[in-house]
N, C-alpha and C positions, 0 to 999 in steps of 0.2 A: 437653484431648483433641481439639476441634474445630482447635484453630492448631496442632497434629501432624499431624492426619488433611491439614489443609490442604497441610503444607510436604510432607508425604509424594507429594500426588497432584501439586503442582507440580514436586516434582524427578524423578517420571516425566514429566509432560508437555515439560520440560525436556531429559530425555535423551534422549526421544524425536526432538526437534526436532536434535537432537547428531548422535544416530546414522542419524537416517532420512537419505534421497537426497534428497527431494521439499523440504523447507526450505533445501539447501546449494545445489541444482540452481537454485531460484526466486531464489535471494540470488543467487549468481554471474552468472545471465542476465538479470537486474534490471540489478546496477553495470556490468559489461561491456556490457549491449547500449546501455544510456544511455550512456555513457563514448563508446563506440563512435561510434556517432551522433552523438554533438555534435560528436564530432572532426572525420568523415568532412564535416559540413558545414560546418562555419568552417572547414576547411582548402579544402573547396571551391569557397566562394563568395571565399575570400580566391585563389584561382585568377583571378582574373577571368573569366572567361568569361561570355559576355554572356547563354545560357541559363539557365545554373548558375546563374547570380547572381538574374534572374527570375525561379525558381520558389523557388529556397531566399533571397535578400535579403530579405524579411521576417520569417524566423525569425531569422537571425542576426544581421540590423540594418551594421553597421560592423567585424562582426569583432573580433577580440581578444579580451579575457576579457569583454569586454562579452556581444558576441555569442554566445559560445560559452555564458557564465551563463543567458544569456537562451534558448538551446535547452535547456539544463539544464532550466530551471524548466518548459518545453511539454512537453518529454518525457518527464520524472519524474511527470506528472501521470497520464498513460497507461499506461506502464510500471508505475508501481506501483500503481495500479490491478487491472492484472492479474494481480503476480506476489502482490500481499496476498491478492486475491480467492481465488485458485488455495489458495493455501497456507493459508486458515483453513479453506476448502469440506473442502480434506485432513485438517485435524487436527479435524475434527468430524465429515467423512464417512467416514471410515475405520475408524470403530468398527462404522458397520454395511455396509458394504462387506467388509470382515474377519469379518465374523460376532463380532465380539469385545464387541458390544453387552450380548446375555445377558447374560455374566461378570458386567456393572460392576452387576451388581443383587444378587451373591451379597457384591461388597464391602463392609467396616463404613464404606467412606469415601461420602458420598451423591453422588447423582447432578448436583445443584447443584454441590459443592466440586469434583466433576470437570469441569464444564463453565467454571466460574470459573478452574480450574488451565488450562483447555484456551487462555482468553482474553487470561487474565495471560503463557500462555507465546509468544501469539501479539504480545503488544505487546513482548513483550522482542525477538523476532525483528524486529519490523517497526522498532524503537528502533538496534539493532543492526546493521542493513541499512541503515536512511538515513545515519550517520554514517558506515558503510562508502563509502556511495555519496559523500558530502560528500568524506571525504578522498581515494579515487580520481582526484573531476574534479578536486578541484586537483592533487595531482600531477601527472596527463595532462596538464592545461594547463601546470605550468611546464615539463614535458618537452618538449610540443608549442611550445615556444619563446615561449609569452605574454608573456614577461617577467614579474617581481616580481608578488608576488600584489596584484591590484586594490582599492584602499582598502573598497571596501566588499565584502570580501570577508566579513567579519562576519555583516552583515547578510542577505546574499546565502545562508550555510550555515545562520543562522538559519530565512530561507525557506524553502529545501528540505527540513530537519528538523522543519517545522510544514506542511508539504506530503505527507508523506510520512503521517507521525503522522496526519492528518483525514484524510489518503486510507483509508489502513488502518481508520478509526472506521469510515467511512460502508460499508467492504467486512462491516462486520457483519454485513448483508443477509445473505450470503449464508452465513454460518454458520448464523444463523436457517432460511434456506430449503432446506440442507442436513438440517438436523433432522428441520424439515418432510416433506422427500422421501426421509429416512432413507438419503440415499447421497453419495456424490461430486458426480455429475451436475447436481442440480438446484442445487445453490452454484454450480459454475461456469456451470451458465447463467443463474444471477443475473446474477454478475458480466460475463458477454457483455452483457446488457443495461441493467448500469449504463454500461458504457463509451459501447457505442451511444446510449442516450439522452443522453448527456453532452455527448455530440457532437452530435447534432441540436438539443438544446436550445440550446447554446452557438449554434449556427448563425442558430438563431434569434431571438436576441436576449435569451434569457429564462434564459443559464444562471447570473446573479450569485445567482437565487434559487433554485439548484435542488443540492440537497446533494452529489451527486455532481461536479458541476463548479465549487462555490463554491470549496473548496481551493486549486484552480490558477485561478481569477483572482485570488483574492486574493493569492497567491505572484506573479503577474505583474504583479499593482499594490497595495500593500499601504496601503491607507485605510479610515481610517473609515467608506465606506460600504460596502467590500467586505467589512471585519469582519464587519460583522453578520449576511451570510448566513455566511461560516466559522464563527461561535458555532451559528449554525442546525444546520450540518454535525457539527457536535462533539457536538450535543446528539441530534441524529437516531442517529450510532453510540451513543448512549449507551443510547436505547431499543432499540436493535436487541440489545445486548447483555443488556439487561434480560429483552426478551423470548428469546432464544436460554436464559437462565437457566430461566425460568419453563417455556420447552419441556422440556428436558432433567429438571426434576423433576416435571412431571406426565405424564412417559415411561411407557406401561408396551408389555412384551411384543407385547401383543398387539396394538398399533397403530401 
């Protein structure tokens, strides 16, 4: 009865994620604005220009799929940052946003297996959107004339598919703090202020140990010592998920 009620609430949550705007809109300005980006800058620093080259040569290093890999991994770290955040805040803050909250309390399915269905259907999205993102920049790049895909192209889609994945763990937050604030709103200004401090931290010196920016260093340098804060990262979305459960079944009405 329980692994019915289950498959039942995840294949709404599922088609929801199908038919709504807000997951297709978030995927297609996720791969496109990354794609985009990386392009517009290995194409422009491989311009020579001697400004162009000073402010964007150290993202893109030497150009080619080097370069161009190597803005990938900066910029997916950002990007998807925002476009996971945005899109779990929606599928968890839209129930009371909608007013459709009530309802899920007259259901026989509970309020935990909806909140689990809401999670499960957000990893599939976010699983489905990185390999999207993976196979776009390679075609753009062989289009954009790189030549033959780069030997470690392997490892490279590996990265950005375990970049993408920890990114979306640690955006938990803001499903949680959605709950919390019963709306859209307060998820997405989680996620404003995981991106912001990610950035300052990083600034700082101090982001290898800080969950929201472990992800993307250890996608830009991928060792044993960057591991360890990425398991940190893995294991932080793990509680955030936990607790976003735990909110969801001691919900009631009136608070």
């Amino acid at each position: 009865m329980t692994a019915s009620l289950f498959a039942a609430a995840l294949g709404v949550e599922l088609q929801k994620s199908l038919r709504a705007r807000v997951p297709v809109v978030a995927a297609i300005l996720l791969v496109g604005g990354v794609v985009a980006i990386c392009l517009s800058v290995t194409v422009a620093v491989a311009g020579g220009d001697p400004a162009i080259v000073a402010k964007l040569g150290p993202v893109v290093g030497e150009g080619g799929w080097n370069g161009y890999l190597n803005a990938a991994l900066q910029v997916t770290a950002a990007a998807a940052a925002g476009a996971c955040g945005i899109l779990v805040s929606w599928s968890v803050g839209r129930e009371f946003a909608e007013g459709t909250v009530s309802g899920l309390f007259a259901l026989p399915v509970s309020r935990t297996v909806i909140a689990a269905a809401k999670l499960i259907a957000f990893a599939a999205w976010s699983t489905t959107v990185a390999l999207a993102l993976i196979s776009a920049l390679f075609i753009a790049g062989v289009l954009a004339g790189f030549g033959p895909l780069p030997r470690n192209g392997g490892e490279i889609a590996v990265r950005l598919l375990v970049l993408v994945l920890a990114t979306a763990g640690v955006t938990l937050a803001a499903a949680w703090v959605a709950t919390l604030t019963r709306g859209l709103l307060g998820g997405i200004a989680a996620t404003v202020v995981l991106l912001a401090s990610a950035q300052v931290v990083v600034f700082s010196g101090g982001g290898a140990w800080y969950p929201p920016s472990a992800p993307a260093l250890w996608a830009l340098d991928p060792t044993p010592t960057t591991a360890v804060p990425l398991a940190g990262a893995l294991a932080v979305g793990g509680v955030f998920a936990v607790l976003t459960l735990l909110s969801w079944r001691r919900m009631e009405l009136d608070r």
